[in-house]
C-alpha positions in Angstrom: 47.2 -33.0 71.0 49.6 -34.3 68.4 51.1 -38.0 68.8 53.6 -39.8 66.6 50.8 -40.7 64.0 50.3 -37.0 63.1 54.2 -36.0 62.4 54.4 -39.3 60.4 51.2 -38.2 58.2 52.6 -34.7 57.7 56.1 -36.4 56.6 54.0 -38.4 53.9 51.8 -35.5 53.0 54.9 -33.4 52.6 56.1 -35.8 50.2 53.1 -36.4 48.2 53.0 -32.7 48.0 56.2 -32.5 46.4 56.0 -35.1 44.1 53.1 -33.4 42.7 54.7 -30.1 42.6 57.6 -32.0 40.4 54.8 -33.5 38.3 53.1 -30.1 37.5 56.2 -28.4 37.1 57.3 -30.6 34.3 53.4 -30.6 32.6 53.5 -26.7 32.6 57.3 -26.5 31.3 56.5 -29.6 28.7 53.5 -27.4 27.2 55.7 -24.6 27.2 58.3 -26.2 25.2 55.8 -27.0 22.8 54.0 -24.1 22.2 54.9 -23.9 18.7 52.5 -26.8 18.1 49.9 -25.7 20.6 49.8 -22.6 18.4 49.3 -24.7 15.1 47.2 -26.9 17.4 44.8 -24.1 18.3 44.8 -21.6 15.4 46.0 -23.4 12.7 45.1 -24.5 9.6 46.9 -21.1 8.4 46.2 -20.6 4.7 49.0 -19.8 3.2 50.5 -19.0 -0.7 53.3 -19.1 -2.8 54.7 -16.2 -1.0 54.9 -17.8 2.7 56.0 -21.0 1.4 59.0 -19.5 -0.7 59.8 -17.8 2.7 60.5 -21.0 4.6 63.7 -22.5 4.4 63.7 -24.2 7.8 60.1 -26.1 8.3 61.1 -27.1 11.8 61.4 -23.7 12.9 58.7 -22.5 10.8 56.1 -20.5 13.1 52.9 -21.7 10.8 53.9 -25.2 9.8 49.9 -27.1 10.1 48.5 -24.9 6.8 46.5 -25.2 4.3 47.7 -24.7 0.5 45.2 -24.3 -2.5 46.9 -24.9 -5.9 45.8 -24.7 -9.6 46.0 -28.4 -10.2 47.6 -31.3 -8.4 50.4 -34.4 -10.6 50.5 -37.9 -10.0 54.5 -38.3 -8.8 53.6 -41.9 -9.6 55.1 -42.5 -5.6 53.3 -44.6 -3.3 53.5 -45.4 0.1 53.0 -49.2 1.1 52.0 -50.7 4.0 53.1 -54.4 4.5 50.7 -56.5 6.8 52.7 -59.5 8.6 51.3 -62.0 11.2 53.7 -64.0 12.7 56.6 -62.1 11.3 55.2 -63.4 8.0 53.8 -60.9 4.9 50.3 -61.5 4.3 49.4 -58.8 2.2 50.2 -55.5 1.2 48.4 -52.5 0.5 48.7 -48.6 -1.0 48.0 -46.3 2.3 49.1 -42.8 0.9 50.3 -41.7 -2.9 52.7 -38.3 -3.6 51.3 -35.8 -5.7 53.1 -32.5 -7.2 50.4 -29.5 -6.4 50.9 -26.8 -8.9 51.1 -23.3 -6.7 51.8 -20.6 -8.6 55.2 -21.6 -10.6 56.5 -24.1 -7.8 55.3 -27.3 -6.6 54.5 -28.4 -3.6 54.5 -32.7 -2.4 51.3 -33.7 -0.7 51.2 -37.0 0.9 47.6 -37.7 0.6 45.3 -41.2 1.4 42.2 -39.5 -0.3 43.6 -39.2 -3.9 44.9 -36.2 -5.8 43.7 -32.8 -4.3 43.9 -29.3 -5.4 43.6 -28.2 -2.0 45.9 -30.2 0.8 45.4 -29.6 4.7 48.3 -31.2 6.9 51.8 -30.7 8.7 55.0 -28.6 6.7 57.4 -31.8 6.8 61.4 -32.1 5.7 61.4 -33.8 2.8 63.4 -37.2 3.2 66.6 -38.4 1.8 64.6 -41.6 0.3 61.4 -39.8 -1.1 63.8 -37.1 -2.7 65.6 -40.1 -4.4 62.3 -41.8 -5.5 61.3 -38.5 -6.7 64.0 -37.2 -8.4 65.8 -40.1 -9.3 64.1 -40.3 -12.8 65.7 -38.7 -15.4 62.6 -36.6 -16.5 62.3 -35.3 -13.2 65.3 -34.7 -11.8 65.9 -31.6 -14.6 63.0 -29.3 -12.6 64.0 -30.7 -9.0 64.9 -26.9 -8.4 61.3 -26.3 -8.7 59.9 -28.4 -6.0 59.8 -26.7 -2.5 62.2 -28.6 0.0 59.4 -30.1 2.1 56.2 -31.6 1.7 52.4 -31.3 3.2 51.7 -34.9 5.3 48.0 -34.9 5.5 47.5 -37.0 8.4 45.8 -36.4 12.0 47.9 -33.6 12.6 45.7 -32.5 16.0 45.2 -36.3 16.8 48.8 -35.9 19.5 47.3 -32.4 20.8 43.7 -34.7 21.8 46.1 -37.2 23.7 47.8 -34.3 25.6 44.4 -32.7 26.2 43.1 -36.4 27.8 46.3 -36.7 29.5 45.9 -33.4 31.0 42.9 -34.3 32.3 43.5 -37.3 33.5 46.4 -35.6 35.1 43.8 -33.2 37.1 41.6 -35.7 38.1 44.4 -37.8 39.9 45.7 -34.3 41.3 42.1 -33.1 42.6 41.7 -37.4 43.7 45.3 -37.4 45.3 47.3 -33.7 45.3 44.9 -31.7 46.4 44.2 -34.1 50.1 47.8 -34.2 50.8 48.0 -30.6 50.8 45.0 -30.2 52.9 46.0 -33.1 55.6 49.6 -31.3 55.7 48.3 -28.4 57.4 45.7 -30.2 59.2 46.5 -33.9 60.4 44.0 -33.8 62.6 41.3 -34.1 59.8 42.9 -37.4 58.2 41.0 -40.6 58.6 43.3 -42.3 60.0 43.7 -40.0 63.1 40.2 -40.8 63.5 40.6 -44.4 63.4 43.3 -44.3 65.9 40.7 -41.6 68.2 38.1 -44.4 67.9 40.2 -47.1 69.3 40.2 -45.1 72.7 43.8 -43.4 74.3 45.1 -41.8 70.8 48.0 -40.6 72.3 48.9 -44.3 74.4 48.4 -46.5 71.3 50.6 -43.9 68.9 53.6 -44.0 71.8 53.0 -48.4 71.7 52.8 -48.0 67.9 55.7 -46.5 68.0 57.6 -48.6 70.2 56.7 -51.7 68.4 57.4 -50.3 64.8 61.4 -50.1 66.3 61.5 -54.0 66.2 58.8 -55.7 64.2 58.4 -59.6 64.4 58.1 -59.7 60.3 58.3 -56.7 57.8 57.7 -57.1 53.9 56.0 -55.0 51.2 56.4 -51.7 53.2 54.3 -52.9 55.6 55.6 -53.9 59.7 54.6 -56.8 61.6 54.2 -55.8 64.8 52.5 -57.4 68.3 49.4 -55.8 68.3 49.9 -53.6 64.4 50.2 -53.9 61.1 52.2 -50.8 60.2 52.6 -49.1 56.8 55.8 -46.9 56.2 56.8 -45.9 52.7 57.6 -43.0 50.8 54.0 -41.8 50.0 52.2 -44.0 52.4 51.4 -44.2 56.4 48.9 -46.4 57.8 47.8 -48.2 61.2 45.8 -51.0 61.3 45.4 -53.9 64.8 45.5 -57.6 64.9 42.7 -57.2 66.7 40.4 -55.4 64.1 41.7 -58.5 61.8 38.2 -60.1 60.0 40.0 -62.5 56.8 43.7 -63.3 55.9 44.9 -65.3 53.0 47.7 -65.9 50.7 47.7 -64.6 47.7 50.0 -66.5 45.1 51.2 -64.8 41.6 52.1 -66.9 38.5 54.6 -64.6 36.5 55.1 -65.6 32.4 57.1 -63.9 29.6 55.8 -64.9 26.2 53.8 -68.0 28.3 56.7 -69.3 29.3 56.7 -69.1 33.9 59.3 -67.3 35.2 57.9 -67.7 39.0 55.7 -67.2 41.2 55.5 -64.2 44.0 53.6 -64.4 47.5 51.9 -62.0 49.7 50.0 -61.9 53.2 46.9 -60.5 52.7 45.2 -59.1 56.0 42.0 -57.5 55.9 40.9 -55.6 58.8 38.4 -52.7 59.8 39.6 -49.9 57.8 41.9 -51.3 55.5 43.7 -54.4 54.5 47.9 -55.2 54.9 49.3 -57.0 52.0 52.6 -58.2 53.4 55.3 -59.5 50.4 58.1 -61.7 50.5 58.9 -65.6 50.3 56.8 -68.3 50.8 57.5 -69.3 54.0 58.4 -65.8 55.4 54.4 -65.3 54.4 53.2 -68.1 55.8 55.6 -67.2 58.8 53.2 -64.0 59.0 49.5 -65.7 58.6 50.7 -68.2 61.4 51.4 -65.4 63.9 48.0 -63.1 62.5 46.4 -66.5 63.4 47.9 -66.4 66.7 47.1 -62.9 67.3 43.2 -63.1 66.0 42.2 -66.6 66.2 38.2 -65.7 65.7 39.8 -64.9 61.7 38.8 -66.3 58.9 41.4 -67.5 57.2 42.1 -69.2 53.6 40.9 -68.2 50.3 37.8 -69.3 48.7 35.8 -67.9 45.7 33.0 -68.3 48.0 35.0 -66.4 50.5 36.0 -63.8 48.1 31.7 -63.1 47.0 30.7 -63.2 50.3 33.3 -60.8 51.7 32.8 -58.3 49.0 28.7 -58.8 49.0 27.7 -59.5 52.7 30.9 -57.8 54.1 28.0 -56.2 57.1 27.2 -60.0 57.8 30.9 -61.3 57.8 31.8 -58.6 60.1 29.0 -59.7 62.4 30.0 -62.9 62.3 33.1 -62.4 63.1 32.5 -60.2 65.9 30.0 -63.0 66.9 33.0 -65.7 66.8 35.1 -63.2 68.6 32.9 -62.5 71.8 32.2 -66.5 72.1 35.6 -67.4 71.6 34.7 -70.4 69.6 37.5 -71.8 67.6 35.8 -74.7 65.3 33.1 -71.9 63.9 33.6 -70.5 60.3 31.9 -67.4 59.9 31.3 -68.2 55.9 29.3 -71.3 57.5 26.9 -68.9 59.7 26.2 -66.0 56.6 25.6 -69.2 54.1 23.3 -70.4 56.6 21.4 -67.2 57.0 
């Protein structure tokens, strides 16, 4: 029998679904607009001549543009590339990272920016040739007289594949969050029974009476922040991608959690949040200072047998012992003791 949890986890489902139907889309159509270079990518280096490279008069429209060109000998242009190191905005040193040769193919020549000295052989990307290079180039006298000879671009020799490996581990970083994240929200859309948190709510006894009080309650909440409600008896998650139920009663630690923010280590402020931790997830409601402490007051109200506060010690023992803080908050529960910590009895065990 469906109750209001199981149209609400179908709306978020439905949305997560989309979203990575949008994300996909644009992956596929993104690869597709670049399959010129996934073709260099995957068959290139082409090697190529005099002939191909006297037919290219556009290099960014060029259909093999990663190649490989072998000429007869390769000329100092006497052009360097220099890469200035700085710290603090100040130049420490400089150094030569790349040097222009002329490689000699056939009666033209072909540029080759190259960081491993003159080859006769150069491996890299078909690039336009800037406005600046040409100047240095062709700015000297000598040179300028045989400018008609040099082809109209140059070979960069550096990590031409190095953007397709990025793609490739963005890709499948991109699965693994869709098989993590996509591929649930597709299944729990066409069967909400299956989620966890309709189990949850099945555990807690009448499914269909606690979703209809939910429900109720989520209409006017006593405090709201973060996406998550406030409610009597639940701490309710609604947000675009998210829906979850959790109870005051199930509460076992709450704290505040305070945020320093800094630009350039200078504070800017500081941001608060509830944090409730219950059985089967935790709330972290967000907001001011005293709208959170507004919230940890009424949690304390609601579950008295808490533990609340935050301790390093608190922290360890939670995430290490969490089967023995549980008990011993159960424990403080059913004997209704108020002075008891619970960190006190799992120290003491």
């Amino acid at each position: 029998m469906d109750t209001w949890v199981h149209p609400m986890i179908r709306m978020t489902c439905r949305r997560r679904v989309l979203a990575w139907g949008l994300i996909l889309c644009g992956a596929v159509l993104f690869a597709a607009a670049q399959h010129r270079y996934v073709r260099n990518f995957v068959m290139g280096p082409f090697e190529v001549g005099q002939p191909y490279l006297d037919s290219v008069t556009d290099v960014t429209t060029a259909p093999r543009y990663f190649v490989k060109v072998t000429g007869s000998r390769a000329l100092d242009t006497g052009v360097q590339q220099v890469t200035i190191h700085k710290r603090g905005g100040v130049e420490t040193s400089r150094s030569v990272s790349a040097a222009y040769f002329a490689l000699v193919v056939g009666d033209r020549l072909l540029v080759v920016k190259s960081a491993a000295g003159a080859p006769t052989t150069a491996e890299g990307e078909l690039v336009r040739m800037p406005g600046d290079l040409r100047r240095q180039l062709f700015g000297r006298p000598g040179v300028a007289a045989i400018e008609s000879r040099f082809y109209p671009y140059f070979v960069d020799d550096g990590a031409f594949r190095l953007p397709g490996y990025i793609a490739i581990g963005a890709a499948l970083v991109l699965g693994f969050l869709f098989w993590r994240y996509g591929l649930p929200a597709w299944r729990y859309l066409h069967a909400p029974s299956s989620h966890p948190l309709v189990k949850r709510v099945a555990s807690w006894g009448d499914p269909l009476g606690i979703a209809l009080d939910a429900k109720r309650e989520s209409e006017s909440p006593r405090h709201k922040g973060g996406g998550w409600l406030v409610t009597d008896k639940y701490l309710i998650q609604r947000t675009v991608f998210r829906f979850d139920l959790l109870r005051h009663a199930d509460l076992l630690w709450a704290y505040k959690r305070v945020t320093k923010h800094s630009v350039n280590f200078i504070p800017t402020g500081k941001s608060y949040a509830a944090v409730l931790a219950c059985y089967g997830g935790a709330a972290e409601v967000r907001g001011r200072e005293k709208k959170v402490d507004a919230v940890l007051a009424f949690a304390a109200e609601r579950a008295p047998w808490a533990v609340f506060g935050f301790s390093d010690d608190l922290s360890k023992l939670f995430k290490k012992k969490t089967q023995d803080f549980c008990l011993a908050v159960e424990e403080k529960a059913r004997m209704g003791e108020q002075g008891a910590c619970p960190a006190e009895s799992i120290a003491g065990a």
